[in-house]
Structures are given as structure tokens and as C-alpha cells.
C-alpha positions in Angstrom: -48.6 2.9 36.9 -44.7 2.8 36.1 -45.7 0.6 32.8 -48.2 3.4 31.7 -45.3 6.0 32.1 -42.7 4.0 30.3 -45.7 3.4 27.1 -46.4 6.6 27.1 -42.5 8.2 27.0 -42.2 5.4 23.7 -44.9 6.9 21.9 -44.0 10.0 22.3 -40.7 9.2 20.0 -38.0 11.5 20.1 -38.2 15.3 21.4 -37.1 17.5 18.5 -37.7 16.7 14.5 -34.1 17.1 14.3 -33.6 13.6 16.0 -36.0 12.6 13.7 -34.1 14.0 11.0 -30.6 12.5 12.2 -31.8 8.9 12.5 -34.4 8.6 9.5 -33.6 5.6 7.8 -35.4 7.0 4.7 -33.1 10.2 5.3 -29.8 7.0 5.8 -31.3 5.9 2.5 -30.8 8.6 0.6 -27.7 10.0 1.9 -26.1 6.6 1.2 -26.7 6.5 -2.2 -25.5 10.4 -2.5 -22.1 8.8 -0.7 -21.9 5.6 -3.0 -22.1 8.0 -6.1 -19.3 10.2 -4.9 -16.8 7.6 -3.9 -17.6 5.2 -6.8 -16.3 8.5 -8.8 -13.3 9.6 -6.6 -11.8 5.9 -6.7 -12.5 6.4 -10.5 -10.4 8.5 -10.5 -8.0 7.9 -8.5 -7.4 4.6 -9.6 -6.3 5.7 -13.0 -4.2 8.5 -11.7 -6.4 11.1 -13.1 -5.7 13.8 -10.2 -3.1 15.2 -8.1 -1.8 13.2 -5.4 -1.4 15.2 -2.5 -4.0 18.3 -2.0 -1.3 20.8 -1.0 -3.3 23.2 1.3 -1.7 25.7 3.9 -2.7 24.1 7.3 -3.9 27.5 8.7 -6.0 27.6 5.9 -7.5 24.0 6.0 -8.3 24.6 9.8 -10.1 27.8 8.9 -12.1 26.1 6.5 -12.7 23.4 8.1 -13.6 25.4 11.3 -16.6 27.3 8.9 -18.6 24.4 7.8 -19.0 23.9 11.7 -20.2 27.7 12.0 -22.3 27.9 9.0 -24.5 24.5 9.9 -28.3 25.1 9.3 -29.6 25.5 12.9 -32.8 25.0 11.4 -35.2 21.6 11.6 -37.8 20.2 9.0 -35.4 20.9 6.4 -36.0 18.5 2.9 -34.3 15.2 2.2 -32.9 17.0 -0.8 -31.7 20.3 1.0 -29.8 17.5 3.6 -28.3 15.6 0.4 -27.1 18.2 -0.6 -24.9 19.5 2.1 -24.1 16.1 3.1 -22.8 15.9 -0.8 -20.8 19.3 -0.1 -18.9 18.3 2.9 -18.0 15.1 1.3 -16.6 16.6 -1.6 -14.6 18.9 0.9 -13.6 15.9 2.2 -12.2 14.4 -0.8 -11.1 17.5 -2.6 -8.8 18.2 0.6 -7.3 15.0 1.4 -4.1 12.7 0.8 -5.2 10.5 -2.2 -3.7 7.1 -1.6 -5.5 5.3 -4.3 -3.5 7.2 -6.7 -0.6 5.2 -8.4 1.8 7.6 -7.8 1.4 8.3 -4.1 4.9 6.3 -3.1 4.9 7.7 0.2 4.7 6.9 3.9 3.9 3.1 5.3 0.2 3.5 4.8 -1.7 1.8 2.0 -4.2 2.4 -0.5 -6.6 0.1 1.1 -9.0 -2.2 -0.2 -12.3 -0.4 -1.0 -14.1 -3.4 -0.2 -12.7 -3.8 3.2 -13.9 0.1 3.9 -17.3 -1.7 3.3 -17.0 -4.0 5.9 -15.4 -1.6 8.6 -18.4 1.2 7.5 -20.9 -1.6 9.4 -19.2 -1.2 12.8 -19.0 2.3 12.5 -23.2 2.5 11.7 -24.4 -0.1 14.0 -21.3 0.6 16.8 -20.3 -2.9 18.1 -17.9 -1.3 20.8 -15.5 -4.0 22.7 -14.9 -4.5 26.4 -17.1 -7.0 27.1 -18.3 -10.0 24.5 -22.0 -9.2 24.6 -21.2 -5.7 24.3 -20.0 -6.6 20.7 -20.8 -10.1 20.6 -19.9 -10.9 16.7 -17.2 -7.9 17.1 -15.3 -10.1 19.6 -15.9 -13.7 17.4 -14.4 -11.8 14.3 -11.2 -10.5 16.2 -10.8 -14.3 17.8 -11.0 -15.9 14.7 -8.2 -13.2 13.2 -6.5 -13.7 16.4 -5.9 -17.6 15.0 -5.9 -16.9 11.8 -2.7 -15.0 12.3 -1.2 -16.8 15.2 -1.0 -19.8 12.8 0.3 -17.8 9.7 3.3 -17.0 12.2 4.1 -20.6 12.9 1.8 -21.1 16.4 -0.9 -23.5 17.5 -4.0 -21.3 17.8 -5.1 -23.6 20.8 -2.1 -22.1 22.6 -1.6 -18.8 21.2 -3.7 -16.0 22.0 -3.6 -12.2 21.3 -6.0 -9.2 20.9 -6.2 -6.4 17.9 -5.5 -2.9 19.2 -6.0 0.6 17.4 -2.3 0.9 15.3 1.0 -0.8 16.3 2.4 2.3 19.0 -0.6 0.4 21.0 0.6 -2.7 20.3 4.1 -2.3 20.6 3.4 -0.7 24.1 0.9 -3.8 25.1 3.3 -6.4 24.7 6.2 -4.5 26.3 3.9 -4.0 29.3 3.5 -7.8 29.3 7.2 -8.4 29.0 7.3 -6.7 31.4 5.1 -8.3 34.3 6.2 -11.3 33.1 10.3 -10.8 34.1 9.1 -8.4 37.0 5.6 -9.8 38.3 5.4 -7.5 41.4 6.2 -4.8 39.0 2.4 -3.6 38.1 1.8 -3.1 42.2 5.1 -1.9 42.6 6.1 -0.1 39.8 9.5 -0.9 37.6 13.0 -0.7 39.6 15.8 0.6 38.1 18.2 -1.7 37.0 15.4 -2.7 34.4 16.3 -2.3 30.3 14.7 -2.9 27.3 17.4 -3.7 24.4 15.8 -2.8 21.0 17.1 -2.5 17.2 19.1 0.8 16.8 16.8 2.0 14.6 13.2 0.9 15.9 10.4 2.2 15.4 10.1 5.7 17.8 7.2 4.0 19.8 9.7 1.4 21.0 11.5 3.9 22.8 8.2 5.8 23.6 6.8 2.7 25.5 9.8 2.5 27.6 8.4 6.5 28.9 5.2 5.3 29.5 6.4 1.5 31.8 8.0 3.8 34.3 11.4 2.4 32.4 12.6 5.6 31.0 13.4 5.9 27.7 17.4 5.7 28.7 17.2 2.7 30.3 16.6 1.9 26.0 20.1 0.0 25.2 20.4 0.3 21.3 21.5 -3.1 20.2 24.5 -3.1 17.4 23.7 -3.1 13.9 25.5 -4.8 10.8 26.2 -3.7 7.7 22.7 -4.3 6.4 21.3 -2.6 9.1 19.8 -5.5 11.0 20.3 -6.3 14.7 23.6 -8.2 15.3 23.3 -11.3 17.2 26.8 -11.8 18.0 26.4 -8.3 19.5 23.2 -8.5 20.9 24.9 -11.5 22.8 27.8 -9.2 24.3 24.9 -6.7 25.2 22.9 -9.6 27.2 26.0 -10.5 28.9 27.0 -6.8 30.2 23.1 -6.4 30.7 23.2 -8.9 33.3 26.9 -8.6 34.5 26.0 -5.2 35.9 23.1 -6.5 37.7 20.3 -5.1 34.9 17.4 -7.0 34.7 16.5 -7.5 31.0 12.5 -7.3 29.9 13.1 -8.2 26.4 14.9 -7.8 23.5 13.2 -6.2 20.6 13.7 -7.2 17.2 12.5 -6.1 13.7 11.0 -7.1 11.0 10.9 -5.0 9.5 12.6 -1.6 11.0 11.3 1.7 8.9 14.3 3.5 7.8 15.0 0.7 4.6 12.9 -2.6 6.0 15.8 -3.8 6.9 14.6 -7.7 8.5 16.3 -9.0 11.8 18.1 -12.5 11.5 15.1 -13.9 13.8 16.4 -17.2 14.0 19.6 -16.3 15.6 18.0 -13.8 17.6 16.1 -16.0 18.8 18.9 -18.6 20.2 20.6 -15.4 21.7 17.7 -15.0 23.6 16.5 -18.5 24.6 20.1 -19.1 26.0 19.8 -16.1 28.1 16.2 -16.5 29.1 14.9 -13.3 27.8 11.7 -12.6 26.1 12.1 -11.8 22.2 9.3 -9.2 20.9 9.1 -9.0 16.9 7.8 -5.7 15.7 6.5 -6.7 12.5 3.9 -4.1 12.2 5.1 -3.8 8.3 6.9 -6.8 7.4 4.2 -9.0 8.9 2.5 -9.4 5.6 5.2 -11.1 3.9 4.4 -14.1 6.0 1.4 -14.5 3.7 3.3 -14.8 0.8 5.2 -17.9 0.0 7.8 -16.1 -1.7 8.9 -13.6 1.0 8.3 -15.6 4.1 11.9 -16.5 4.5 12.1 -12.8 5.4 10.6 -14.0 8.7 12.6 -16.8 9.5 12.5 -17.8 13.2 9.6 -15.5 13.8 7.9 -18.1 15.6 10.4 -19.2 17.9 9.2 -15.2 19.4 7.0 -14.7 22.8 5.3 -11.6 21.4 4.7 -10.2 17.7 3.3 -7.1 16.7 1.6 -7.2 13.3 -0.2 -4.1 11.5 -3.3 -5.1 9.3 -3.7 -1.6 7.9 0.6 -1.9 5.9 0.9 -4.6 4.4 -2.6 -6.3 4.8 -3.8 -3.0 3.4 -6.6 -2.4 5.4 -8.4 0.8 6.5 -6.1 2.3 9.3 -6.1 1.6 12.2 -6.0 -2.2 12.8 -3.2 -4.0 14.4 -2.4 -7.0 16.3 -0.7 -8.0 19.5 0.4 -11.9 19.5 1.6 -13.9 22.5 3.1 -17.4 21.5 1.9 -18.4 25.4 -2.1 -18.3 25.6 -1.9 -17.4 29.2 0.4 -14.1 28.9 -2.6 -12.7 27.0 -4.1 -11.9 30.7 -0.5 -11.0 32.2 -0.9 -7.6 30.7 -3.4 -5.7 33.9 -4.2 -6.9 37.0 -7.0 -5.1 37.5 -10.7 -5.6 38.9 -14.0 -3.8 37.4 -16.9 -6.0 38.8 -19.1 -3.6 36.8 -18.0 -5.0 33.4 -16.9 -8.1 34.1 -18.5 -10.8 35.7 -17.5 -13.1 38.2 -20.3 -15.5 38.2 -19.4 -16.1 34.2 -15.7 -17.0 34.2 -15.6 -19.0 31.1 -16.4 -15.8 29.6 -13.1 -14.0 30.5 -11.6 -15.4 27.7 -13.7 -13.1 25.9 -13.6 -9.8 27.1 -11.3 -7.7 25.6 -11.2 -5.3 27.9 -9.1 -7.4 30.6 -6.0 -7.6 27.9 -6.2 -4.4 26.6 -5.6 -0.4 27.1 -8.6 0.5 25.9 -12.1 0.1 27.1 -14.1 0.9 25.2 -12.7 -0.3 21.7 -14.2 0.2 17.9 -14.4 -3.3 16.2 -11.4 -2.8 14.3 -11.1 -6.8 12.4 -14.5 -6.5 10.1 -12.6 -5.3 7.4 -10.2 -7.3 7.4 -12.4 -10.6 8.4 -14.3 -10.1 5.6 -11.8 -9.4 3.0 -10.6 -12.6 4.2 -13.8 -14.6 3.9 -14.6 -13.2 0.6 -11.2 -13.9 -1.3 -9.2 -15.9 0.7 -5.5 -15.8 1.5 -4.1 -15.2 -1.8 -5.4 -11.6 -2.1 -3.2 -10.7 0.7 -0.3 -12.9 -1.5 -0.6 -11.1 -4.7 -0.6 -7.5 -2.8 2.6 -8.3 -1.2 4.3 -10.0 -4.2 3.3 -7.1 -6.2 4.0 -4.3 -4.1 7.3 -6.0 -3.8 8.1 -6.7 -7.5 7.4 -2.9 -8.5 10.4 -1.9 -5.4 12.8 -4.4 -6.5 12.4 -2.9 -10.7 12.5 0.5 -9.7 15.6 -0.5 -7.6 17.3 -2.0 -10.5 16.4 0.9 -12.5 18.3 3.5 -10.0 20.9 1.0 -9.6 21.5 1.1 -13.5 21.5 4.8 -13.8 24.6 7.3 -13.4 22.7 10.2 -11.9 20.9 7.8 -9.2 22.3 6.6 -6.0 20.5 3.4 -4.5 21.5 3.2 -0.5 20.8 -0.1 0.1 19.5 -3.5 -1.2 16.0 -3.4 -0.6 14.2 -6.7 0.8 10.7 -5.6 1.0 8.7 -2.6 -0.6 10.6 0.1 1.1 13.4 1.8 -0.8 15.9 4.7 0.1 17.8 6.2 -2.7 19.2 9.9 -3.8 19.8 11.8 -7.2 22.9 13.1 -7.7 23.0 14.6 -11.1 26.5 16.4 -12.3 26.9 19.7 -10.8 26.1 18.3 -7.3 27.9 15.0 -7.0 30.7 16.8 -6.5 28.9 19.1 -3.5 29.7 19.0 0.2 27.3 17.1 2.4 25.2 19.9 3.3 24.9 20.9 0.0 23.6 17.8 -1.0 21.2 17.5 1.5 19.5 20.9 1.1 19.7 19.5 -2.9 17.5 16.3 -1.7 15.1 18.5 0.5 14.8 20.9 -2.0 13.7 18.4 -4.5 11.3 16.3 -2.8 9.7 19.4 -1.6 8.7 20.7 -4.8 7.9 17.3 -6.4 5.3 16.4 -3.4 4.1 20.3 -4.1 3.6 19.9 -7.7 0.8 17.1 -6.6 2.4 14.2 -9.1 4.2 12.0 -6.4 3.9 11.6 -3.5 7.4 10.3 -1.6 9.1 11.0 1.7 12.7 11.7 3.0 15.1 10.4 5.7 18.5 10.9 7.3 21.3 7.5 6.7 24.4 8.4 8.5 24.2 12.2 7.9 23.2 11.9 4.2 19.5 13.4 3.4 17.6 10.7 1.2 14.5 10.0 -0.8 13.0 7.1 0.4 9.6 5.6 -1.1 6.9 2.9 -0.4 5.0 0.9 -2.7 1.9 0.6 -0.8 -0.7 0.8 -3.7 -0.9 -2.3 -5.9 -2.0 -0.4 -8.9 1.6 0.9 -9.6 3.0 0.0 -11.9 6.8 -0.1 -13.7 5.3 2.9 -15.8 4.9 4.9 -13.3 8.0 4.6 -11.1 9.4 5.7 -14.8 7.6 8.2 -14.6 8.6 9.2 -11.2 12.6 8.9 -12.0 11.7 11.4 -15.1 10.0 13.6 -12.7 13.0 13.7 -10.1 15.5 14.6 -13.2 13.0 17.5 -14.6 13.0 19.1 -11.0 16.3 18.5 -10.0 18.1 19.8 -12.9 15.6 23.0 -13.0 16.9 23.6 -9.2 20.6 23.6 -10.7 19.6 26.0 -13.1 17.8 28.3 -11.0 21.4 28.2 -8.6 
């Protein structure tokens, strides 16, 4: 009698025609082609520049908007596939008409890419069919795509993928934060039980990233117990220094979970001297973590590599898929040079997930080494980018995007009304324009001159670059993170910055 109940609730399909609506494949059909269309034509166009880079919009405003799609949704069912096409075509061309446009060649902005349209293709499949990871047959081909990255990266850093391990994780703050937690239990194993005593420190480049100090917070270390290790004059960490640091560390009875380098650190990509950081750290017996969230990429290039030198003499690496990889956000990955540490991060039991009859499977449930549970199959754009073109598409991105930093470099270096700040060694680059009438300013005054300017060019919607603070001094700083700029445009860009900057001296 059960059976008859279940047959009968099946073939009565689902309760209202708006289910029926929602999950029509002939309805998926349609839409899908409506979707190709429109983002066929927006990378048109953004790809040859032919639009304004950032869609300046009061944010008030953008939530109202936003806020009256949601109240002005047909309530209705049994509307047509056409009527459904075309407010699915609306709301995407909101979308689009509102956003950031990264694709364009002149956004030079924050550490995010113009990703590869392809990969969005890839990563669109998990999002559709929803191959969530905790378990491996939860996501079954999920979890063999991130394994295979896992080794795929582990031997681009210099490890044996037979005793490396690691795990992606949604964005580098999350990874950063998972392999400090294993640092962690690994100098202080009761600490997980017992929570983190006092005398614990985390030593980390002066100027990490913020979710270095942020993870500190979150292990029950507290963010002072951060010791900023001494940088030289290039801005890396200092080993000599970091040495003296160590010693006092442990002199005054600290107990050291790990040092963490950079490679690179975000204010100009300045790259740790790993190697030596790495002796520092093997003589005192303290992990090394390498936040390489950006710089990570380079290690697919033959040219840069050397940036990374020593890299793999680190117990953990953090490397970010969606910089430098240029993937969709958000995929990143932890790396443990130690197979086993993978499973040092929780000590927890959920008998409901994971189960003890099938150990050999433990290897393969990602929820056991990660903070999240429930997890979005973040590798299948970048697997498959991978298995379509192989490792030299990753190569000529970085090479590129590098090329174009180090000529618009030189070109600021060569001008009189430029100031370059630094030497860049990657695709980051920090500079500020000083034409005549404010070279001569105080400080403050040349700061509100460099806030002033990069305000109205990001407003006028034909670059897009951001600003930082060096020693007091307010700077311009730029990424090349699409691989369709080109030396034209970062002309371009230096002809821009003189047009505004000399029409905010006259208006003074």
C-alpha cells in the first residue's frame, strides 16, 4: 500500500505550474540562448573597450533599484516562454548595465581579473546541476576535479603530489585562516580542546594582507599577539630581522605558530626572499606559511618563477586561482607540503556525514579539512581551462600582464611629471603625478591632489585604478589583470591622468 502512495505522489508532478515553470527544460532552453546572446554582445564589447569601465551609480540608488525588480515580480503563473524571456532578458541587462566591467582594457584596478570567459562556462555547470562538497559522493566528480588541482599545483610549487595534500576553499581570507588554524594545532596540539594560551604569536610581513591579522581574531590569538616582522628597503620581509624577532619570540617564553611570508604582499607585490626565510625558519623550528594568493601564478611561468624561490622549502601555501590564474572569483587553494597536516586542521566527529565503516574514503571528504560544509565546486573552471589548453595559457597571461606593468613603468619612470614609487616585480604598480604647480605642495596637499584625481578619472568611466598610502604619501597604484591591455592603452591612461590633473590646477 506504501508503494501505491509513493506512485501515485510521482505522477502527480509538482503542485503549482510555477514549479513547472521554474524547472522546464524547454523554458532552460530558451532562456539559455536569450543569456548566450546577451553575453556574447557584452564581452563584444567589452573586449574592444567600447563602454565605460566602471558603472558609477549612487549606492542608495542601486539598492533601490535593485530592491524594485524584487517587488514588481509577476506573481502570476502560466505566463509564455516569451513573456519569461523577456524579463529574464531585462534583469540581465540590469545586471550588466550596472556592474564593474572587468573585460574592459582599461579597468587597471583592484587584484581581481578579467577572467576567462570559457572558464565561466565550466563553473556555470556546478552552479546548474549543484555538485555541493562535504562528502565525495555528495559531489563525486566535484571532489576528483579539486584532487587532481590539488596535485596539479602542489607539483607546480616544487612538492611530490604523493605527499602533499591540500583542499580549495572560497577566496584566500579562507585560506589564509585554514592554514593558520593548522599551524596552529600543529605547534599547540591540545590547543583545539583547549583553546590558544597566551604566550602564542604569529609573526607576519609588515604589510600582509589584512586577513593575516584577521585570522589571528578568529584562533583566539588576538590580533596583538601579530608581531610585524621588519621590512627592507624593497619592502620584503627581512631575514636577518625576522631572525632577531624568532630569537626575542622565544627568549621571552612566546610560543611561535608560524612565520608568515609573502609572495606577493599587496601594497607594490613586493616578493619575500623565500629561500632565506625559509633557513630562518628551519633553524628555529617554526612553520613558514607563504601567502601567495597573487603571486602564485608566476610559478607557471618560466620567466618569473625565480620570484618564488624557496617557496617549496614552505609547510603551507596559499594560492588564489581567481588573480593570477584568472579565474571566476572565488577559487583558492590551501597547500600543505605534509600530506598528513591536511587532517590536522578540526578534530571533529559528524557520524552523520562521515562514515566510519568507509575509512579509505576520508581522504575524500572535504568536509573533515575544511570550514565549510557545505561547499560549491569551486575547481571546474579552472580544471577545465586546464584540460582544454594546457599550462601555457596560464604562461602567456602572466608574461603578459607582466610585460604591459614593467612598459608602463618605464614610461612613468621616463617622464618629469610622473613619480614611480618603486621597482615593480610583478603586475602591480604604485606611482603618483606630480605635475608643476604641485611638486612643490606640502604633503597634504599632494595627497588631496592624488585623491582628487583618481576620483574623477574612475567617475568619468575611462579607467579604472585604485589608491594607497606608502609612508604618509597618497598614491595611484594599478593592476594589470586583463590580458587585453595593451601599451596603447596605458598611454592612454598617462594622457588621461595629465588632462584631469592639470584641469584640477586650473579650477584651484
Amino acid at each position: 500500500m506504501h508503494g501505491g502512495n509513493v506512485e501515485r505522489t510521482v505522477n502527480q508532478g509538482p503542485p503549482t505550474s510555477l514549479i513547472n515553470d521554474a524547472y522546464s527544460s524547454a523554458g532552460f532552453d530558451e532562456l539559455s540562448k536569450a543569456w548566450q546572446l546577451t553575453m556574447a554582445q557584452h564581452l563584444d564589447r567589452m573586449l574592444t573597450g567600447e563602454s565605460r569601465v566602471l558603472n558609477w551609480q549612487d549606492p542608495r540608488q542601486a539598492v533601490a533599484l535593485a530592491e524594485s525588480f524584487l517587488t514588481s515580480a509577476p506573481q502570476q503563473s502560466g505566463q509564455s516562454v516569451a513573456d519569461r524571456r523577456e524579463r529574464f532578458t531585462t534583469l540581465l541587462d540590469q545586471m550588466i548595465a550596472s556592474g564593474q566591467n572587468l573585460h574592459n582594457p582599461r579597468y587597471i584596478g583592484h587584484q581581481v581579473p578579467a577572467s576567462v570567459p570559457i572558464a565561466g562556462l565550466f563553473d556555470a555547470v556546478g552552479s546548474i546541476t549543484n555538485q555541493p562538497m562535504a562528502i565525495y559522493e555528495m559531489g563525486p566528480w566535484a571532489t576528483a576535479v579539486e584532487h587532481a588541482l590539488v596535485r596539479g599545483l602542489c607539483r607546480k610549487v616544487g612538492w611530490d603530489p604523493d605527499l602533499s595534500s591540500g583542499v580549495l576553499t572560497h577566496g584566500g581570507s579562507l585560506a589564509n585562516l585554514t592554514a593558520l588554524l593548522t599551524a596552529r594545532n600543529a605547534a599547540l596540539p591540545d590547543s583545539w580542546e583547549n583553546g590558544t594560551p597566551n604566550k602564542a604569536v604569529l609573526i607576519a610581513h609588515a604589510d600582509a594582507h589584512y586577513c593575516v591579522t584577521r585570522a589571528a581574531g578568529l584562533l583566539g590569538l588576538g590580533t596583538r599577539q601579530v608581531v610585524k616582522a621588519p621590512l627592507d628597503d624593497r619592502r620584503r620581509m627581512d631575514p636577518q630581522q625576522l631572525d632577531h624577532a624568532l630569537t626575542t619570540c622565544r627568549a621571552n617564553g612566546q610560543t611561535v605558530i608560524a612565520v608568515a611570508a609573502a609572495a606577493c604582499a599587496t601594497p607594490i607585490g613586493a616578493f619575500d626572499p623565500l629561500s632565506d626565510i625559509a633557513e630562518v625558519c628551519d633553524r628555529h623550528g617554526v612553520w613558514l606559511h607563504v601567502d601567495a594568493a597573487h603571486g602564485g601564478g608566476a610559478l607557471m611561468s618560466k620567466q618569473h618563477r625565480k620570484l618564488l624561490r624557496g617557496i617549496e622549502n614552505a609547510d603551507s601555501v596559499v594560492w588564489d586561482a581567481h588573480k593570477m590564474l584568472f579565474m571566476p572569483a572565488l577559487c583558492a587553494a590551501v597547500l600543505y607540503k605534509n600530506k598528513s597536516h591536511r587532517f590536522n586542521s578540526f578534530q571533529q566527529d559528524a557520524p552523520y556525514l562521515f562514515d566510519p565503516s568507509s575509512p579509505g574514503l576520508a581522504e575524500f571528504d572535504n568536509g573533515i579539512s575544511t570550514v565549510e560544509c557545505t561547499k560549491r565546486s569551486t575547481g571546474f573552471g579552472l580544471w577545465g581551462l586546464w584540460s582544454m589548453f594546457g599550462e601555457e595559457i596560464f604562461e602567456q597571461l602572466v608574461d603578459h600582464t607582466f610585460a604591459m606593468t614593467r612598459y608602463v613603468y618605464q614610461q612613468i619612470d621616463a617622464a618629469d611629471d610622473f613619480e614611480s614609487c618603486h621597482v615593480p616585480e610583478c603586475n602591480i604598480l604604485v606611482f603618483r603625478y606630480l605635475p608643476a604647480g604641485i611638486t612643490d605642495a606640502a604633503l597634504e596637499d599632494q595627497n588631496r591632489f592624488q585623491q582628487q584625481l583618481r576620483t574623477t578619472l574612475i567617475q568619468s568611466g575611462e579607467f579604472y585604478i585604485v589608491q594607497t598610502t606608502l609612508d604618509g604619501k597618497v598614491c595611484l597604484r594599478l593592476t594589470v589583470m586583463n590580458p587585453i591591455t595593451t601599451e596603447g592603452h596605458l598611454d592612454q591612461l598617462m594622457a588621461k591622468i595629465r588632462e584631469i590633473g592639470l584641469s584640477i590646477l586650473q579650477s584651484q
